[in-house]
N, C-alpha and C positions, 0 to 999 in steps of 0.2 A: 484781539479785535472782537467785536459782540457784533454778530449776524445774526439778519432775519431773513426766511421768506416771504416775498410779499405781490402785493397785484395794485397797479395805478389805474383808477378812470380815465377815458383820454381825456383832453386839455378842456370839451367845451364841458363835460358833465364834473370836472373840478373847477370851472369857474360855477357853476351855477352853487355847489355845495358850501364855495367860499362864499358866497353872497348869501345863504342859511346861516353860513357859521358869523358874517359881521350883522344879523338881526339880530342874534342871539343874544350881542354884547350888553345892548342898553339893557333888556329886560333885565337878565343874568346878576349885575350889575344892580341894578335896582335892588334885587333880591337878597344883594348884601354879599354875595360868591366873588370872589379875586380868581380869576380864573386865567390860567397861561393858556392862550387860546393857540392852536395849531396853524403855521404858514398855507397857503393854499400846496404852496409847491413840495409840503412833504407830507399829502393826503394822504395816504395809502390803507390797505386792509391786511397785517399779517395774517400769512398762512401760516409759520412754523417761526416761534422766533429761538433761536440757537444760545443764546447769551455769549456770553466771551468763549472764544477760540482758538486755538495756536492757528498762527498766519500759513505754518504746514500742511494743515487737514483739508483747506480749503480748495487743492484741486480732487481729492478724494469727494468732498460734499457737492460739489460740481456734477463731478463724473456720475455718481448715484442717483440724482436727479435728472440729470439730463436722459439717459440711458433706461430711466423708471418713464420718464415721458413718450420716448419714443418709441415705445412697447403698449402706449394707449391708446384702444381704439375710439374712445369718447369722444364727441365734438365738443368743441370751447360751450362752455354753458353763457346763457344771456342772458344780464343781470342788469338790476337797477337798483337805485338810491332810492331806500323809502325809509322811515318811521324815525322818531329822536327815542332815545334813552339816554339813561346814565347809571355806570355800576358807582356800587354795587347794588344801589334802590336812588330813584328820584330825591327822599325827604334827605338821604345822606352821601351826595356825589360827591365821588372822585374824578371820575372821567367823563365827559359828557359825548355823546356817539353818536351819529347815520347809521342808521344799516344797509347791508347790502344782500339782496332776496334775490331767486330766481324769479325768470318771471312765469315761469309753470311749474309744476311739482318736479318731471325729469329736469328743468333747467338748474332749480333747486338740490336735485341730488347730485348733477353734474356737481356744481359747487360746491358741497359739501364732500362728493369722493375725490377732489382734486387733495384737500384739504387732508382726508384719512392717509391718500396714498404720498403725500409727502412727509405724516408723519410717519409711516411704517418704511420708507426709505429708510430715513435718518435714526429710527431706532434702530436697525440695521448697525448703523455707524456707531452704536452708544452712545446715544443720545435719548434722554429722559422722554417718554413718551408726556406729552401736554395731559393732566389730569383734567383742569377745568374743559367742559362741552366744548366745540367749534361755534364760535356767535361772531359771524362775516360781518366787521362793520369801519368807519373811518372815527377815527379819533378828531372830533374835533376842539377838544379840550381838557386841560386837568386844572382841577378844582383846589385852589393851597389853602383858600380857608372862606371861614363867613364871617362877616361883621353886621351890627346892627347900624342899615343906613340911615334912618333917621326913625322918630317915635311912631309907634304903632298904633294906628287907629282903633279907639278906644271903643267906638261907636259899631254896634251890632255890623256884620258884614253888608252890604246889599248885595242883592240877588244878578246875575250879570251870567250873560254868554262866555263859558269857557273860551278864552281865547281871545275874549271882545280886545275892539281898539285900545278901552280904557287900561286893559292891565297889560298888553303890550306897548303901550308907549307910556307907561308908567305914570297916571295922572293920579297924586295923591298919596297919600303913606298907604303900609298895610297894613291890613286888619290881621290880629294875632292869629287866625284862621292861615289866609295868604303866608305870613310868617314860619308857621309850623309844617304847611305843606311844600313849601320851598320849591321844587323846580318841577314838581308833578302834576301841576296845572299846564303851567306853558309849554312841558314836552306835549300835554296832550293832546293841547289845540293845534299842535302841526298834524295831529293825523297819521294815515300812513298815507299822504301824496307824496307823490314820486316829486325827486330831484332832478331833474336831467334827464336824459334820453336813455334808454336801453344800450348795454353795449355788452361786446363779445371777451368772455375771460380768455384770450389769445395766449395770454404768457405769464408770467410768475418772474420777479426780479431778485437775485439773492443781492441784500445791502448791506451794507457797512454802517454802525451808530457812531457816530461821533460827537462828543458831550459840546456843547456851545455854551454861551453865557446865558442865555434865557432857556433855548428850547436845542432839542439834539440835531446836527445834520446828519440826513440821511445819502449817502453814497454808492449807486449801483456801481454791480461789482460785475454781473453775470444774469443775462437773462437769457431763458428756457421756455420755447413755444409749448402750450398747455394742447392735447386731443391733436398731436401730430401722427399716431400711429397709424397700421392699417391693423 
């Protein structure tokens, strides 16, 4: 079985995220990108993801975590949806993202030492410690390819507000410019405005992936209150 840890938004700041992730589409689209876009209902931010498992381990990976929680004196840190990316760089996405930030520097560290101390658990367990940095964010897409959607405006660019109506609601081909920078205009014009409401990292879910026809379901298996200890 392939397990992750992981943390959900509550229900109203993942509708608001779904409603960023279905603007995304037309632009995106425009841009020539076929992108398997993410269910609102399987948003989430891994904190550890474990890969395949023997179904055995899994009250040990439990026990370790929960037992690692309840030994913490930290309060849940409060977090919010801000800024778009896409790894591994805008001009060549794979995955298109949210992030999620504290909303003060300790709220920030909060969330980031959740993040450490789940990984030093589970190396504990032998389990490969995660090489790439901690970057808190929600998947809301993978990228399978790009095609050229129609002829490229041959004619010098004009001059236009990053982000203007015109190249969000796609009026007009693109200019070989628009083309070659691909999705690193239109992350930019979102900014970092916040998506939804601030809310409190309370708990961590371990899930189950199971492979679907389009996209994976995700299955909680066990969830562990986050900054329970004294």
């Amino acid at each position: 079985m392939r397990l992750f840890w992981a943390f959900r938004p509550p229900d109203d700041v993942v509708a608001a995220a779904a409603e960023l992730l279905r603007g995304l589409m037309t632009p995106t689209e425009r841009l020539g990108y076929r992108v398997t876009w993410s269910r609102p209902a399987s948003l989430h931010t891994t904190v550890k993801f474990l890969g395949d498992v023997d179904p055995a381990r899994v009250p040990d990976i439990l026990s370790r975590v929960q037992r690692g929680m309840a030994m913490q004196p930290t309060a849940p840190a409060i977090v919010r949806l801000r800024g778009l990316g896409a790894f591994p760089q805008p001009e060549r996405p794979k995955v298109l993202w949210l992030g999620v930030q504290g909303e003060s520097e300790s709220n920030q560290g909060r969330l980031f030492a959740v993040a450490r101390a789940v990984e030093e658990w589970l190396f504990e367990l032998g389990f490969a410690r995660e090489e790439r940095p901690f970057r808190a964010h929600l998947t809301l897409g993978r990228v399978r390819d790009r095609h050229q959607p129609r002829p490229v405006d041959k004619r010098p660019p004009q001059r236009r507000p990053t982000g203007s109506a015109s190249e969000r609601d796609g009026n007009g081909p693109l200019s070989p410019e628009q083309w070659r920078r691909g999705l690193a205009d239109l992350l930019a014009s979102y900014g970092d405005r916040p998506v939804g409401g601030a809310f409190a990292l309370k708990e961590i879910v371990l899930y189950e992936s199971r492979l679907g026809p389009d996209v994976p379901d995700y299955i909680p298996l066990a969830t562990v209150p986050v900054g329970s200890g004294k």
